[in-house]
C-alpha positions in Angstrom: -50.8 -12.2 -37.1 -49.5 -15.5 -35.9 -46.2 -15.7 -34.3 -45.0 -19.2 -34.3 -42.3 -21.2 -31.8 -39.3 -20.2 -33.1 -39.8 -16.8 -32.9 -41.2 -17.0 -29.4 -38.1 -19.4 -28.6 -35.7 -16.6 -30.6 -37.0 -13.8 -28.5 -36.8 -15.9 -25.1 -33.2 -16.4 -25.9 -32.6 -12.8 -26.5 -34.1 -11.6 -23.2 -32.3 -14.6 -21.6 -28.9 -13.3 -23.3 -29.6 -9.5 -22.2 -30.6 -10.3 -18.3 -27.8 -12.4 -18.2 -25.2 -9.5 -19.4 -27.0 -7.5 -16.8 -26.3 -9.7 -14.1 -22.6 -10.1 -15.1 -22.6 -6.3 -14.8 -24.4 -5.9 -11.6 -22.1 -8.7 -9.8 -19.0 -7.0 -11.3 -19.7 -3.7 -9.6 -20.5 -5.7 -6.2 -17.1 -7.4 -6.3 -15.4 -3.9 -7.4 -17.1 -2.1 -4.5 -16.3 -4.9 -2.0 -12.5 -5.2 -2.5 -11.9 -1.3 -2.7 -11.5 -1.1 1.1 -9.3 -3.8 1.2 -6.9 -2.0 -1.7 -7.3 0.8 0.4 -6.1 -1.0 3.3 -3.0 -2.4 1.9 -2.1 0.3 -0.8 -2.0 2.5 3.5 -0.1 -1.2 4.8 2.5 -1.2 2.2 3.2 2.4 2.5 3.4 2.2 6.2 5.9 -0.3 5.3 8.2 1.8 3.1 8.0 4.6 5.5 9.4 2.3 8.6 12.5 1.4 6.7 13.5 4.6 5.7 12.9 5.9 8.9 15.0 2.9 10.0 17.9 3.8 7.8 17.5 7.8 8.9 18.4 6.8 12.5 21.7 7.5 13.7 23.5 4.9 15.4 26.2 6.2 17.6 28.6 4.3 19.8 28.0 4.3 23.4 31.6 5.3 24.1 30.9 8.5 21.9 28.2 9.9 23.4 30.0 9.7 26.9 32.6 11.4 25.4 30.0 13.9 24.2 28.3 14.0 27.5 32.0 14.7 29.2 33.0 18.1 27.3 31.4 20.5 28.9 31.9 23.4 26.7 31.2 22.9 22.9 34.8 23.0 21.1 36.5 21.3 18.3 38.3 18.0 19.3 42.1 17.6 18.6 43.5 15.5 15.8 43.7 12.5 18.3 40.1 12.5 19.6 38.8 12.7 16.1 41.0 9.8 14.6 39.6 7.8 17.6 36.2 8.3 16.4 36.6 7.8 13.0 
């Protein structure tokens, strides 16, 4: 059985066209594996992020003079009308 050039040629392409999906394949995984640390990394940034500003908006802010006035009373007891519409 002779097999003549074109056949040869057709089956060259064919085995070219296959190793070449394979190698599209095998770089795509490479590429996939190498940036999954760095989505790891800021997928952990960002939400490192978003927990700072909530924190940030959690913390009380109290004027100074307040807390003096705090500090001042001794015993815990309810402040009078005045002391509370100076504080509010």
């Amino acid at each position: 059985m002779r097999v003549n050039r074109e056949a040869i040629g057709a089956i060259g392409e064919v085995l070219g066209a296959a190793a070449m999906v394979a190698t599209l394949v095998y770089v795509s995984r490479q590429i996939r594996e190498q940036n999954r640390p760095l989505q790891t990394n800021t997928r952990d940034s960002a939400f490192h992020q978003l927990q700072e500003r909530s924190l940030e908006h959690r913390r009380p802010t109290f004027d100074p003079r307040f807390l003096a006035f705090i500090d001042n009373m001794g015993e815990p007891t309810m402040p009078s009308g005045a002391e509370l519409s100076r504080w509010s």
